[in-house]
C-alpha positions as CSV (number, residue, x, y, z in Angstrom):
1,X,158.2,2.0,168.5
2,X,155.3,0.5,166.6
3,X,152.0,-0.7,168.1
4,X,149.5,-2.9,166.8
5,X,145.6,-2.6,167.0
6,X,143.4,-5.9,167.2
7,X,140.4,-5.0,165.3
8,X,139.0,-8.5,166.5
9,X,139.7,-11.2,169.6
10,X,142.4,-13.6,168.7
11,X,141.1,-17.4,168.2
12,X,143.5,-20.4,167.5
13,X,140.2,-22.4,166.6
14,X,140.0,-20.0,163.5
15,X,143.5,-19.0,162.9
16,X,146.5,-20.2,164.2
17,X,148.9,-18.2,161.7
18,X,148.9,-14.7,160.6
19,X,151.7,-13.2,158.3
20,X,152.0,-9.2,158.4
21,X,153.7,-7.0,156.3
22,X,155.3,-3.7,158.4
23,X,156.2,-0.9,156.7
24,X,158.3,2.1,157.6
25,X,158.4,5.5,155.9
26,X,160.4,8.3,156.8
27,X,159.3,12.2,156.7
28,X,162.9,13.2,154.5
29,X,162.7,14.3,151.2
30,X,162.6,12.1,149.5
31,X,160.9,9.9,151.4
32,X,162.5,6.6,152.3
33,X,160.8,3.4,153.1
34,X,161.7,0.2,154.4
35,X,159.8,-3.2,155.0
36,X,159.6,-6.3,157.0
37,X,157.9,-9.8,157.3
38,X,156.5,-10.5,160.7
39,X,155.3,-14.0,161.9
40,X,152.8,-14.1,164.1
41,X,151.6,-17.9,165.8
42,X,148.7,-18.0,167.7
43,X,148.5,-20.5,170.9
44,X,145.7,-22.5,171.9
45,X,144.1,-21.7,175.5
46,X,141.6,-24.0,176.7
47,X,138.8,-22.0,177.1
48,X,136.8,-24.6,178.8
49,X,136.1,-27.9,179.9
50,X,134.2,-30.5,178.0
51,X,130.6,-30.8,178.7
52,X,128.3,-33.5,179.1
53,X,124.8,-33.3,176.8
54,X,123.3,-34.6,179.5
55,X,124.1,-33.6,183.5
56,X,122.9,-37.5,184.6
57,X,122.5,-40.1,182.4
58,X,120.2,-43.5,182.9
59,X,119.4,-46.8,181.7
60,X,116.9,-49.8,182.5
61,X,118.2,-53.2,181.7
62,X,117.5,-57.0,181.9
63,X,119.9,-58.7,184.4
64,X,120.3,-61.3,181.7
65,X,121.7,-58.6,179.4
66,X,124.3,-60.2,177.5
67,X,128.2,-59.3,178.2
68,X,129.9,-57.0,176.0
69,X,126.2,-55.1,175.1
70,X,126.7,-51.5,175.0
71,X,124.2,-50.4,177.7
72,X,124.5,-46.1,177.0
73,X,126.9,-43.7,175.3
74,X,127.9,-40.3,177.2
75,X,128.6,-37.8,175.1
76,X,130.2,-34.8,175.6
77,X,130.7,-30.8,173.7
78,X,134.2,-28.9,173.9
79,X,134.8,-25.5,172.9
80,X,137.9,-25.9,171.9
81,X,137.3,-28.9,169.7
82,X,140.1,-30.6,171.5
83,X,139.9,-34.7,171.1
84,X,137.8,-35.9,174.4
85,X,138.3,-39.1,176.6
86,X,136.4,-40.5,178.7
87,X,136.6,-43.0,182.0
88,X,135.5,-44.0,185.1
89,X,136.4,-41.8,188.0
90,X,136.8,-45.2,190.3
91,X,137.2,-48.7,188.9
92,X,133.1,-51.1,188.7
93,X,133.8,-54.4,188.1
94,X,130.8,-54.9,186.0
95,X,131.0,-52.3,183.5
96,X,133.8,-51.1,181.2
97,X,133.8,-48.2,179.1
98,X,135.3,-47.2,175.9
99,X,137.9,-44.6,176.1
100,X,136.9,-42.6,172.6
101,X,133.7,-42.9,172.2
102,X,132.0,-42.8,175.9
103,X,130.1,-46.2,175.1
104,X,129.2,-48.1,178.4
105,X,129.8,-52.0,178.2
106,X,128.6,-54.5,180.5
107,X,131.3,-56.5,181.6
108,X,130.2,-58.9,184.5
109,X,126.8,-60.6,184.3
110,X,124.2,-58.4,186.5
111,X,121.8,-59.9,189.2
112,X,119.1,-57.7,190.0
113,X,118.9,-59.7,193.3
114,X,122.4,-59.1,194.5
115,X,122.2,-54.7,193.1
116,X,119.3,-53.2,191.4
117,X,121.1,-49.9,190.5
118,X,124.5,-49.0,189.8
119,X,125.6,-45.6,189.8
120,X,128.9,-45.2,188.2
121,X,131.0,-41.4,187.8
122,X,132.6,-40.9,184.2
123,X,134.5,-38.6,183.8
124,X,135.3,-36.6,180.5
125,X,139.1,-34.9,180.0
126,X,140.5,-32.7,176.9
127,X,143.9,-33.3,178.2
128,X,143.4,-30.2,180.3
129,X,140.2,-29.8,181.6
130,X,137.8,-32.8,183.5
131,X,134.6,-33.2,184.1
132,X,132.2,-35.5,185.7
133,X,128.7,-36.8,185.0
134,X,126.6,-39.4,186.8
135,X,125.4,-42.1,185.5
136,X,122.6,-44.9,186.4
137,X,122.1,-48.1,185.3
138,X,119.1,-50.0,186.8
139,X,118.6,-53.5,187.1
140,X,115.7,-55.1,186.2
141,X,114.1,-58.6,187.5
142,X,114.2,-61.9,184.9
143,X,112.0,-64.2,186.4
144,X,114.1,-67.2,186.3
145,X,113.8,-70.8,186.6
146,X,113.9,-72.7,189.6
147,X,116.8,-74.6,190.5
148,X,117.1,-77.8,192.8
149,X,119.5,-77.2,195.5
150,X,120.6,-81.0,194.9
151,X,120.1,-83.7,192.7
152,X,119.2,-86.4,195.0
153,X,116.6,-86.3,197.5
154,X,115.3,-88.7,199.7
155,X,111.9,-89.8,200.9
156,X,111.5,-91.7,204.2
């Protein structure tokens, strides 16, 4: 029977492959010997979920913000290095945001008199493990011009 010692924690981030060399010797005289090759791959465990840099994250914008401006990015740490991507945890019609790199777009034109904040959930996945992060986007006032509620008006 032949047991092995870790001197040290096994981590797939660092090595994913050893190659050993086991060698046998018997106590006759003389002495014989014999050797093998032994393969040893290393699995990954996800040893945590992806974090968010920040816990909530927040914006102030124009209503008159123009469509398709990126308003924030989340971004996120994993221990494991794995690939993280991110999305809303429900659907908001007035924002999209971008899968890879957490950017937050504005979809739908805002109007600070209709919603002055929107809080939107994104959540952050490395395949295995979610998390969640809040994020707030308030609205801010454009004075805007006055418009005539019809084009002909009469005086009597």
């Amino acid at each position: 029977m032949v047991h092995f010692i870790r001197t040290a924690a096994l981590d797939y981030e660092t090595t994913t492959f050893y190659q050993l060399q086991v060698t046998i010797t018997d106590n006759g005289s003389p002495a014989t010997s014999s050797a093998v090759d032994l393969d040893v791959t290393i699995t990954n465990v996800n040893e945590g979920a992806p974090v968010f840099t920040l816990g909530t994250y927040s914006v102030t914008v124009p209503e008159d913000t123009s469509l398709g401006s990126n308003l924030l990015t989340v971004t996120t740490s994993d221990v494991d290095h794995d690939t993280v991507t991110y999305s809303f945890q429900t659907a908001y019609s007035n924002f999209i945001i971008d899968p890879s790199s957490g950017a937050i777009l504005l979809a739908q034109t805002l109007d600070y008199d209709t919603t002055q904040t929107h809080s939107l959930l994104v959540v952050a996945s490395d395949g295995t493990a979610t998390t969640t992060a809040t994020t707030s986007i308030d609205v801010t006032d454009v004075n805007e011009s006055p418009v005539f509620a019809t084009t002909t008006y009469t005086y009597v």
